[in-house]
C-alpha positions, 0 to 999 in steps of 0.5 A, a space after each residue: 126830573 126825578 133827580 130834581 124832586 128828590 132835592 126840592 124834598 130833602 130841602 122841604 124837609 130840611 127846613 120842616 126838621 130845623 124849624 122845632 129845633 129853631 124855635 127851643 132854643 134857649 134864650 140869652 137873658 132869661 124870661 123872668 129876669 127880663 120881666 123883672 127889669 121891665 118891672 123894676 123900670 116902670 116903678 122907678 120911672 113912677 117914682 121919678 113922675 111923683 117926685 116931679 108932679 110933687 115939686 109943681 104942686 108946691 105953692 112957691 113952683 106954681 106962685 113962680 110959674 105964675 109970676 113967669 106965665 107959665 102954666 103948670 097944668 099943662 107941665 103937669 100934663 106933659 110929665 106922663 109923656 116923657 122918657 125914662 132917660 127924660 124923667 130921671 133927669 128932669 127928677 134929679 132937678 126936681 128932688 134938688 129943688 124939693 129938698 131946697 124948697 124943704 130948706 128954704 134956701 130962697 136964692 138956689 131955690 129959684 134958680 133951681 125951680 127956674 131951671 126946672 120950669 124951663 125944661 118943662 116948658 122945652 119938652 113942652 114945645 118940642 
């Protein structure tokens, strides 16, 4: 028995002893730089929502999106929801349609415009 309570000890104290020296253990990526890469994201993905919202404010988006039935309100909406992953795609059709529109390059314009509705409208729904 005395044997017995001589090993739960050790081990108790083992576990007590190794905990401190767990919890110092240096980290791979450093606190800072992490910080900085989650600050770094949201500004781009912030970017990425006013270069999106900036297209469906265009009066020839929401004539089109009238034209279509489609209701850019809600588009509007649903932009704050989207992924990071989502939105730099869905920022990359939008700033094509916005320096096409800023072109007024007509038949790529409502392709591209199109194109950029019906992704609203499939993340819309899903």
């Amino acid at each position: 028995m005395r044997i017995r309570t001589s090993v739960v000890t050790l081990v108790a104290s083992l576990l007590l002893w190794s905990a401190p020296a767990l919890a110092q253990q240096r980290h791979v990526v450093d606190l800072a730089v992490m910080h900085q890469a989650v600050a770094d994201q949201a500004a781009t993905d912030q970017q990425n929502r006013e270069v999106v919202i900036n297209v469906l404010h265009r009066a020839e988006v929401q004539d089109l999106a009238d034209r279509l039935g489609l209701n850019v309100t809600r588009a509007e909406n649903a932009v704050p929801t989207l992924s990071s992953v989502e939105l730099a795609r869905l920022a990359s059709s939008a700033h094509m349609a916005d320096v096409q529109l800023a072109g007024g390059d007509r038949i790529v314009i409502s392709v591209t415009t199109l194109l950029l509705i019906v992704i609203l409208v499939v993340l819309l729904t899903r």
